[in-house]
C-alpha positions in Angstrom: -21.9 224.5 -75.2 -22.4 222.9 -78.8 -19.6 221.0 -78.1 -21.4 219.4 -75.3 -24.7 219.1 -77.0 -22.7 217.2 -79.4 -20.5 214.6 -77.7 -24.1 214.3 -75.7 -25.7 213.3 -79.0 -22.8 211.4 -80.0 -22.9 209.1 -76.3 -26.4 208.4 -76.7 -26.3 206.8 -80.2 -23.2 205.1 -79.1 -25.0 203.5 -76.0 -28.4 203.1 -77.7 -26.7 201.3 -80.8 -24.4 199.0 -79.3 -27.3 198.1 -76.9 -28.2 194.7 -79.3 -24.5 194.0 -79.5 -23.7 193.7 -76.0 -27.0 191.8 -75.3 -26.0 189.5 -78.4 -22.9 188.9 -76.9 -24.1 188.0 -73.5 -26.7 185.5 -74.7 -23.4 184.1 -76.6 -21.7 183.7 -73.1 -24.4 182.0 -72.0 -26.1 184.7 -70.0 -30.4 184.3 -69.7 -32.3 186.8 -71.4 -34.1 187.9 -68.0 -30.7 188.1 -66.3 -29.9 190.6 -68.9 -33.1 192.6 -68.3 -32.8 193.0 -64.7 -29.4 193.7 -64.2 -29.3 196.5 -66.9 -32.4 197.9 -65.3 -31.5 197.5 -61.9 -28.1 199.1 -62.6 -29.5 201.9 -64.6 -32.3 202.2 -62.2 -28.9 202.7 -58.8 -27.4 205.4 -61.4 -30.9 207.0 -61.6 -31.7 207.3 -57.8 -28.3 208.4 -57.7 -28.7 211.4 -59.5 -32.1 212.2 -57.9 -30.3 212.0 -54.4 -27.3 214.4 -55.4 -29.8 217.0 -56.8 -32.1 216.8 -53.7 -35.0 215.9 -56.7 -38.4 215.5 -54.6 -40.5 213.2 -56.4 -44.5 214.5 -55.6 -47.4 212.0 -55.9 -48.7 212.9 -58.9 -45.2 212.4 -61.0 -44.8 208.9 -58.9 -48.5 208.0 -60.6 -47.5 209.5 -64.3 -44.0 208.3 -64.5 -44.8 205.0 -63.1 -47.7 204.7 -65.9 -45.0 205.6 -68.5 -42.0 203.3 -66.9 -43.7 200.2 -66.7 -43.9 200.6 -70.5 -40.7 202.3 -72.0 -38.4 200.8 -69.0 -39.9 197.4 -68.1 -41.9 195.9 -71.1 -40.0 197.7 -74.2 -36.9 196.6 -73.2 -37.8 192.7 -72.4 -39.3 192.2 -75.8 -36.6 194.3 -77.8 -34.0 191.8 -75.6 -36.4 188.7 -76.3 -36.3 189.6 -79.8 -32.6 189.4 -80.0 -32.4 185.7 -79.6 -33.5 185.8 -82.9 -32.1 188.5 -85.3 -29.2 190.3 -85.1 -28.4 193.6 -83.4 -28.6 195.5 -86.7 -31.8 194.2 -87.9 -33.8 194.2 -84.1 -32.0 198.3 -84.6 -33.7 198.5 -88.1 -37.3 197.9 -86.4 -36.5 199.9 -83.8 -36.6 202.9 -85.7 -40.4 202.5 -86.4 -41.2 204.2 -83.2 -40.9 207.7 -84.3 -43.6 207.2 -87.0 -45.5 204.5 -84.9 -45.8 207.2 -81.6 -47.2 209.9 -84.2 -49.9 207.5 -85.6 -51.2 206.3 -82.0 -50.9 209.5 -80.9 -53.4 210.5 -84.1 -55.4 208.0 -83.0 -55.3 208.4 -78.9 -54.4 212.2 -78.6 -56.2 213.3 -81.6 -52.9 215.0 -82.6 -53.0 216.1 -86.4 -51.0 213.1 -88.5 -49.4 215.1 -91.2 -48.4 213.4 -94.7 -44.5 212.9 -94.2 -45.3 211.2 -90.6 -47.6 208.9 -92.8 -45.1 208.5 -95.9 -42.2 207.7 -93.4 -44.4 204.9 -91.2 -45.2 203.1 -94.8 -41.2 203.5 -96.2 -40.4 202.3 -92.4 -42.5 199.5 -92.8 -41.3 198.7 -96.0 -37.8 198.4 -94.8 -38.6 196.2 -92.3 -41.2 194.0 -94.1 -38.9 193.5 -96.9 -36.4 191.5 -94.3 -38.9 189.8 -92.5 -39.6 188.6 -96.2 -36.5 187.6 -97.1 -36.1 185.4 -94.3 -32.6 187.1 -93.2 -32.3 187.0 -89.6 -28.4 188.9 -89.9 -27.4 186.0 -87.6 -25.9 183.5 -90.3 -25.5 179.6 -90.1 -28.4 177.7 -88.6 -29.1 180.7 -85.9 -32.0 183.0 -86.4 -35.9 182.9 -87.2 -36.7 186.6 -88.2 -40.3 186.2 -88.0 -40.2 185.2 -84.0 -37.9 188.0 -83.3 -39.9 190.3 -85.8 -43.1 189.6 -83.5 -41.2 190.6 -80.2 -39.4 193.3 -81.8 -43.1 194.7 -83.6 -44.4 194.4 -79.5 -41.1 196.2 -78.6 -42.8 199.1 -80.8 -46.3 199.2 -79.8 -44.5 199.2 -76.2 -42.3 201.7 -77.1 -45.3 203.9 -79.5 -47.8 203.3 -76.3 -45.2 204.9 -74.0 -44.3 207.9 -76.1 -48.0 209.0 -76.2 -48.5 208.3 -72.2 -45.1 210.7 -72.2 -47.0 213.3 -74.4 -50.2 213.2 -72.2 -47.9 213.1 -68.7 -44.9 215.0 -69.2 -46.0 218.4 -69.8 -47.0 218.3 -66.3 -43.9 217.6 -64.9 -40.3 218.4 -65.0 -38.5 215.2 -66.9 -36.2 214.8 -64.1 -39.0 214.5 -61.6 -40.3 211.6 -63.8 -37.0 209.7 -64.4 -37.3 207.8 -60.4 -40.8 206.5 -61.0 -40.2 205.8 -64.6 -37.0 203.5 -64.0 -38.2 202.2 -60.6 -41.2 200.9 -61.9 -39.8 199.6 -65.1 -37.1 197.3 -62.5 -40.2 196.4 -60.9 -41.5 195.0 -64.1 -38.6 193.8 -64.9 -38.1 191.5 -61.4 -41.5 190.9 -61.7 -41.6 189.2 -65.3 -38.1 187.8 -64.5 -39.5 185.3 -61.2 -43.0 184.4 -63.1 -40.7 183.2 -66.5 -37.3 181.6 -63.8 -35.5 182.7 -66.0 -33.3 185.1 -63.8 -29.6 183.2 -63.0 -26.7 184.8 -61.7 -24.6 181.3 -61.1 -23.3 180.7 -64.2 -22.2 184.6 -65.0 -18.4 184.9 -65.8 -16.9 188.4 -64.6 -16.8 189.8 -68.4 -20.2 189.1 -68.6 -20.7 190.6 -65.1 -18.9 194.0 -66.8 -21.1 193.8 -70.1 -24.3 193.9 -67.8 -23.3 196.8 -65.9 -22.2 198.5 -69.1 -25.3 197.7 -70.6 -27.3 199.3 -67.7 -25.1 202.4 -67.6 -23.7 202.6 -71.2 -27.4 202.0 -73.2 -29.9 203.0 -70.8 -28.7 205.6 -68.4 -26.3 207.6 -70.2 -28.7 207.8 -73.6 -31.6 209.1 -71.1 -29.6 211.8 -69.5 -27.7 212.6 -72.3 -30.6 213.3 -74.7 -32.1 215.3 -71.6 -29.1 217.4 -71.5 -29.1 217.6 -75.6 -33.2 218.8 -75.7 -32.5 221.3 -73.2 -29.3 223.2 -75.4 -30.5 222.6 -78.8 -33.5 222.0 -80.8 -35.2 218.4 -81.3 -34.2 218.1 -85.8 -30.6 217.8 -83.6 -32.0 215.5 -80.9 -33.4 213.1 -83.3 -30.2 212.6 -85.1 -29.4 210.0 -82.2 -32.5 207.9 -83.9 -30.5 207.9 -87.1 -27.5 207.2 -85.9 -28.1 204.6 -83.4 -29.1 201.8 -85.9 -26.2 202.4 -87.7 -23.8 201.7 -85.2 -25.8 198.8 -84.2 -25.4 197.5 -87.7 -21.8 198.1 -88.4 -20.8 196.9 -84.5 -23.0 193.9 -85.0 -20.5 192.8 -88.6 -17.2 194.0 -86.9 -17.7 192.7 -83.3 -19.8 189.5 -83.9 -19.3 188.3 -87.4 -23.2 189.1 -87.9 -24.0 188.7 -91.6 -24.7 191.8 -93.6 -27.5 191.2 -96.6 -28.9 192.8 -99.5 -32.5 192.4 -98.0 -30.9 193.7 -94.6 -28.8 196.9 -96.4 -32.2 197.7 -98.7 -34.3 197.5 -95.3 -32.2 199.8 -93.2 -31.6 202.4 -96.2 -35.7 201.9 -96.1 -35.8 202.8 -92.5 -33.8 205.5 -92.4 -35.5 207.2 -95.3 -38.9 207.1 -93.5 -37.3 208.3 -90.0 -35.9 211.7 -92.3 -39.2 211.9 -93.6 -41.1 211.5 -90.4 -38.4 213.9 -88.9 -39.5 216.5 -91.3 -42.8 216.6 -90.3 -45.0 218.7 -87.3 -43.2 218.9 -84.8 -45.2 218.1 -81.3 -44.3 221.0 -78.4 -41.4 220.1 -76.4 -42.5 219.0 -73.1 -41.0 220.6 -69.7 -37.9 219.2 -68.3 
């Protein structure tokens, strides 16, 4: 069983970190930032239903209102302003601000939920914060050449966060209520429905101009960085205790960063190195904080 657990942690930080670097790739090919969004939702979305179908999972009213609340957030907004912020930054440094959401969920939940915010959750939001303010700064984007205005794609990936920090207390408030399986369909169908939604008002949605590589990065995307990391870190926090679960947050940007230099000649800078060490100091020391109770799956 720890052998699963493992190559379940191991898939998800895979999927979750080269998430940026297929997107990055895509928008190199030529493909529209809402085509992205919706086919990767929409894909992940068919896997989901899927899965539900197979199992003979019954989705009651109440977990179609609660999931719903939570998917429009984590699977529809999130997601199009992480995406939106990688036409600016590179995969490695839209990674490094994803890893304030940890620390950013505990303070709004502090805030919402009244949940006690202990000193290593505040210590790890500042050194986070640090990290990420010090590239911002710097004025490195981790694209290179004339590509790249970090502060545009800081302000869509610091929305990506709130989205992201919003969702994970509307999880905390909904989830205990319901098994996470139950919640998945409402969360991911609602999410595409954002998603389609967002994608007609902007026109920016374009299938025409796709080439069949790009058609096979989309899917991957869908399957790869959103469906496989949700299930797999369901399986994992069933199996094994959430210290282990989180590892996936510290190794995620790490992949993005390293798959970002290897794969797509992104530039790797002192600002950029000094910000993610920064970031993934303050997501060991949030990690070593209260622990909130695990939620029913």
């Amino acid at each position: 069983m720890q052998a699963r657990v493992l190559t379940a942690l191991i898939a998800a930080s895979l999927g979750w970190g080269m998430a940026g670097v297929g997107t990055r790739y895509l928008f190199g090919e030529g493909v529209t930032t809402f085509t992205v969004v919706v086919v990767r939702t929409l894909t992940a979305t068919a896997a989901v239903l899927v899965v539900a179908l197979s199992n003979g999972i019954r989705v009651d009213r109440s977990a179609w209102r609660d999931g719903s609340i939570i998917g429009v957030l984590r699977i529809g907004f999130a997601p199009i302003l992480f995406i939106s912020s990688l036409q600016y930054v590179s995969a490695g440094v839209e990674g490094i601000f994803i890893t304030l959401i940890p620390a950013s969920t505990a303070a709004l939940s502090a805030v919402v939920l009244h949940e006690r915010l202990d000193r290593n959750q505040i210590i790890g939001l500042i050194i986070g914060l640090l990290g990420t303010t010090l590239i911002v700064a710097s004025g490195e984007s981790g694209i290179g050449g004339d590509g790249g205005d970090v502060k545009v794609g800081a302000v869509y990936a610091l929305l990506g966060v709130v989205a992201g920090a919003t969702s994970g207390v509307l999880s905390r408030k909904y989830a205990p209520r319901h098994r996470t399986t139950d919640l998945a369909v409402p969360m991911f169908v609602s999410g595409s429905v954002v998603a389609l939604v967002a994608g007609v008002a902007m026109q920016d949605i374009d299938f025409s101009g796709v080439a069949p590589m790009s058609w096979i990065t989309l899917v991957a995307l869908g399957l790869g960085s959103t469906f496989l990391p949700f299930f797999s870190t369901l399986f994992a926090s069933r199996h094994t205790s959430a210290a282990r679960v989180a590892l996936t947050g510290y190794l995620a940007p790490v992949v993005g960063v390293v798959a970002g230099v290897v794969l797509l000649d992104e530039v790797l800078t002192l600002p950029i190195v000094v910000g993610a060490a920064l970031a993934l100091v303050g997501i060991v020391v949030v990690g070593r904080g209260r622990r909130a109770p695990r939620s029913a799956t």
